[in-house]
C-alpha positions in Angstrom: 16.8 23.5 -8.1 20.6 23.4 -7.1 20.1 26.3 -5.7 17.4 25.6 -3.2 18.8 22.5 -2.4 21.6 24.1 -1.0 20.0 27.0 0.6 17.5 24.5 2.7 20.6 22.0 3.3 18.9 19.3 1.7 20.3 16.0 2.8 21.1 13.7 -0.4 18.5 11.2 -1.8 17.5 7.8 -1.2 15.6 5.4 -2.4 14.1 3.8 -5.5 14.4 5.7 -8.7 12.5 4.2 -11.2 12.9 5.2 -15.0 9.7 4.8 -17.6 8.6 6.0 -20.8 5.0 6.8 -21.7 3.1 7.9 -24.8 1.3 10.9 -25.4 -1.3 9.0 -27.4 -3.2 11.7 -29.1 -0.1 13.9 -29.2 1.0 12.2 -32.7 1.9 14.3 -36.0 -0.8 13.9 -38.7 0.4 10.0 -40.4 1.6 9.5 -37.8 -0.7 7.7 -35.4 1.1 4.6 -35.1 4.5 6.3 -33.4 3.1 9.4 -31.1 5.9 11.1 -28.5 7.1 9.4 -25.9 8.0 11.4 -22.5 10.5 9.5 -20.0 10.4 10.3 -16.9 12.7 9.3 -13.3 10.3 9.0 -10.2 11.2 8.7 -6.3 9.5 6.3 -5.4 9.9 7.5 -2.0 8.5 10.8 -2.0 6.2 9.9 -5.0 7.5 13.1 -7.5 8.6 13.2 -10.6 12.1 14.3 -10.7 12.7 14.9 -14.3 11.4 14.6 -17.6 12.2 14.3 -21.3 10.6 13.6 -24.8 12.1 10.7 -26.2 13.9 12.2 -29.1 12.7 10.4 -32.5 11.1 7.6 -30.3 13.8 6.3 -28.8 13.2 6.0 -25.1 16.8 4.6 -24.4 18.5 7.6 -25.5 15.8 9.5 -23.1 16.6 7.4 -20.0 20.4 8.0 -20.8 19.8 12.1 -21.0 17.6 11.7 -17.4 20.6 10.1 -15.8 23.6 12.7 -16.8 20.6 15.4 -15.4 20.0 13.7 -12.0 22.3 13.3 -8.4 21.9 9.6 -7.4 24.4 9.0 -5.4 22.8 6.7 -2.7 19.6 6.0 -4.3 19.0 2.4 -6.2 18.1 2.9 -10.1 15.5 0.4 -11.5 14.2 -0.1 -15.1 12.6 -2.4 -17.2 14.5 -4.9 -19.7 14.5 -2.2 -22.6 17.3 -0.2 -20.6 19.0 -3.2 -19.8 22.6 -2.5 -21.7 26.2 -1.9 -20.6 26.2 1.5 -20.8 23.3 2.5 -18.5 24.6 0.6 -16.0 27.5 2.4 -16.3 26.0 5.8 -16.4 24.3 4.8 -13.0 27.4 3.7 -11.0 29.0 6.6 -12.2 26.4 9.1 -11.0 27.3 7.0 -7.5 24.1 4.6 -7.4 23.2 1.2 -7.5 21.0 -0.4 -10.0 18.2 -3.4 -10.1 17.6 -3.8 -14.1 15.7 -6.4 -15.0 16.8 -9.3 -17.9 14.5 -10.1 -20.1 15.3 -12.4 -23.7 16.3 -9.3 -25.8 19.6 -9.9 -24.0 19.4 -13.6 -24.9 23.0 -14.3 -23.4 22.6 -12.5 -20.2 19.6 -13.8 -19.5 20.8 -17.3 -19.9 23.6 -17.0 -17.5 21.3 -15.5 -15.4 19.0 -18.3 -15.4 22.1 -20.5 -14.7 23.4 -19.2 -11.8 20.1 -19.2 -9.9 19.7 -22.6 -11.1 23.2 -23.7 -9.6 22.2 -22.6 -6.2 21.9 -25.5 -3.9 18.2 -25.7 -2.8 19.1 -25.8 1.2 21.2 -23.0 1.3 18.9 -20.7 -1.2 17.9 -17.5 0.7 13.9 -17.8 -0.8 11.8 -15.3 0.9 8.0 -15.5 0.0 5.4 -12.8 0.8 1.7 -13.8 0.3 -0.5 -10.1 -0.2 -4.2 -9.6 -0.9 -5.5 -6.4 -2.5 -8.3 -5.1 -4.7 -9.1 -8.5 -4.2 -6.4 -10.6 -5.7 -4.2 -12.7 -3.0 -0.7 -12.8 -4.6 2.4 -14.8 -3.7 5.7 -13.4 -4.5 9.0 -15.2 -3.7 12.6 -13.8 -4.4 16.3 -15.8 -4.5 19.2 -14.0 -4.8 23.0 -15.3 -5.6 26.0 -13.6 -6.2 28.2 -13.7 -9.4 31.7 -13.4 -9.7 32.3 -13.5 -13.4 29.6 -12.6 -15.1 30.3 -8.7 -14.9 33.4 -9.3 -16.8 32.1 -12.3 -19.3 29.3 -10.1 -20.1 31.3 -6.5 -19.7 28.7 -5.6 -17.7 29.7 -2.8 -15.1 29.4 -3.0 -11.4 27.0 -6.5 -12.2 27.9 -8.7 -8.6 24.2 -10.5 -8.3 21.4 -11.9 -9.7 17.6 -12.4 -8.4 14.8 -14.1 -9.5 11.2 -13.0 -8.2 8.2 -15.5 -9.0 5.0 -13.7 -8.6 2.1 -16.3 -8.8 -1.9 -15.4 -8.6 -4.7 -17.5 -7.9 -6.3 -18.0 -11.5 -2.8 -17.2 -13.1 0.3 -18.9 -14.2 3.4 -17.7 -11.9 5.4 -15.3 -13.5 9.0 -15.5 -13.4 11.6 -12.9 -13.6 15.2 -12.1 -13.5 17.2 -9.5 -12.7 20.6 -7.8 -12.7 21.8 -6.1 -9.7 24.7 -4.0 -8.3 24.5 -4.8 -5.0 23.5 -8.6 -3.3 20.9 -7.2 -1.5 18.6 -9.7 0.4 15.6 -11.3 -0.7 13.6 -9.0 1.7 15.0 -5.8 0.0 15.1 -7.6 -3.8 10.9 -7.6 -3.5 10.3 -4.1 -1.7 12.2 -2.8 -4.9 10.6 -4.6 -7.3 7.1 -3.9 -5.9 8.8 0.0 -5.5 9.3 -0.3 -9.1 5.8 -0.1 -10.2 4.8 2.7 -8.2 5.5 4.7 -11.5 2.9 3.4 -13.6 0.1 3.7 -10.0 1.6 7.0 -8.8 2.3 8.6 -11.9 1.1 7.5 -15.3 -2.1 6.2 -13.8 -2.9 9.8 -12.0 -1.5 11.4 -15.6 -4.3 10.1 -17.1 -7.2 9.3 -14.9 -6.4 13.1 -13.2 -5.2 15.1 -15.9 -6.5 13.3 -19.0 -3.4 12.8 -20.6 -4.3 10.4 -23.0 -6.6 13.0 -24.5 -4.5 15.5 -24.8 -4.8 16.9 -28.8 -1.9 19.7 -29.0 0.3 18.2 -31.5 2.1 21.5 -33.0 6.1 22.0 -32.4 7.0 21.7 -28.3 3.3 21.9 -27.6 3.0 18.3 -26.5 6.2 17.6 -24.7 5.9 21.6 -22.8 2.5 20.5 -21.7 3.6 17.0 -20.0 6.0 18.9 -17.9 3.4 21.2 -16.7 0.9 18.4 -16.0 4.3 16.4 -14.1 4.7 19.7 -12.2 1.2 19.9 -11.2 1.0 16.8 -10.2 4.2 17.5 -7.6 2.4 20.7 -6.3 -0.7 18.8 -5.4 0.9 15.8 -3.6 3.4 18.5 -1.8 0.8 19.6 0.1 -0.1 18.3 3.4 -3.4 17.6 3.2 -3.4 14.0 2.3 -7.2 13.5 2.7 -8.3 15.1 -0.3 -7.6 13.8 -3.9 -5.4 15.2 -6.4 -8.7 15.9 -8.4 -9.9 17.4 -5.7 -7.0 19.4 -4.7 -6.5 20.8 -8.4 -10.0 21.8 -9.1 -10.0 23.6 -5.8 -7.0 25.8 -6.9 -8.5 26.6 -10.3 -11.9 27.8 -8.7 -10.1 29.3 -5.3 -7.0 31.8 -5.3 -6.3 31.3 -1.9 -5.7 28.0 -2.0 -3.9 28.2 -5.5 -1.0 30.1 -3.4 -0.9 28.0 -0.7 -0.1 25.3 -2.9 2.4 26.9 -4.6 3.8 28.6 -1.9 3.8 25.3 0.2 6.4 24.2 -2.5 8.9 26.6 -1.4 
């Protein structure tokens, strides 16, 4: 990969990187149905690809997400996860590899969270920078609002690398409660850019986990035995790349792959088209 990326004078990502784990439900040794493999995965959000993956080793999805980041070039790009891979030394690892990250504070990290909560709350009302963006699809109308301050202490009360702001995104539905949630952020980016990477954020569970299993059937997936289940979830990963490489973006990924299993031709020009 370093290789081609050279040879084609690639210019150097950007972007949202988001970082998720997901369970090979069926992939599970026998008594062992209630912990099956987890694979974690870093998506580009902007070009919709799986950049890497890597079973979870003995379950534990944090140590995966740490092993993704030492394999990846961010430099440029914004890292976002969800409150499990909120800690000191991912954030770290991410402003070392030369990005930015927008982790999101949840109440495992009871003291952070607090503080975070403060320091929004301390904002005077009139000079809060609240954007709010009011959406409608697959027929839900949505309001989402976003307020960001910056901290000065908190990075070093907390020993939390590179932390300088905090945001808080309220995301309120028509028949539900308005959700609120905080996050920690490298960068005071505005309340424009805090929702677009938010919203960015969850294109991994639409672009990829959803097409993993609705696509590929992932969630049925049996092989169980040694590498078996872990080998197969990067081929399926891959796949998926090949068939949103291509151009045509008319026909559906089903489409596309049952197409290359029943035509040759097109198999290479997929492949090929990769290059």
């Amino acid at each position: 990969m370093k290789e081609f990326a050279a040879a084609a004078k690639l210019a150097r990502p950007r972007g949202v990187v988001a970082l998720d784990g997901k369970a090979l439900r069926r992939g599970y040794e026998r008594g062992k149905r209630h912990m099956p493999p987890v694979m974690v995965t870093a998506w580009a959000t902007q070009t919709r690809m799986a950049l890497a993956s890597t079973l979870a080793p003995d379950n534990n999805e944090v140590a995966a997400a740490m092993q993704l980041i030492g394999l990846l070039q961010l430099k440029g790009c914004i890292v976002t996860a969800d409150a499990l891979h909120c800690h000191r030394a991912m954030a770290e690892a991410i402003i070392e590899r030369g990005a930015d990250y927008v982790l999101a504070v949840k109440a495992n990290q009871p003291a952070l969270l607090a503080d975070a909560e403060a320091a929004i709350a301390a904002v005077p009302h009139k000079r809060g920078k609240t954007v709010k963006i009011a959406k409608t699809a697959h027929g839900r109308s949505e309001r989402r609002a976003a307020l960001v301050t910056p901290v000065k202490n908190m990075a070093e009360k907390h020993d939390f690398p590179g932390l300088a702001a905090i945001a808080r995104v309220v995301s309120t539905r028509a028949t539900d409660k308005p959700v609120t949630r905080y996050f920690l952020m490298s960068r005071a980016y505005s309340a424009p850019e805090v929702l677009r990477i938010v919203r960015q954020h969850w294109d991994i569970e639409n672009g990829l986990h959803w097409s993993l299993d609705v696509v590929l059937d992932e969630d049925l997936a049996r092989n169980r035995k040694d590498n078996g289940p872990a080998n197969l979830a990067l081929l399926r990963r891959l796949a998926l790349n090949v068939a949103r490489a291509h151009p045509d973006t008319t026909t559906s990924l089903r489409l596309k792959l049952k197409r290359a299993g029943w035509n040759d031709e097109f198999l290479l020009e997929l492949v090929g088209h990769m290059r």
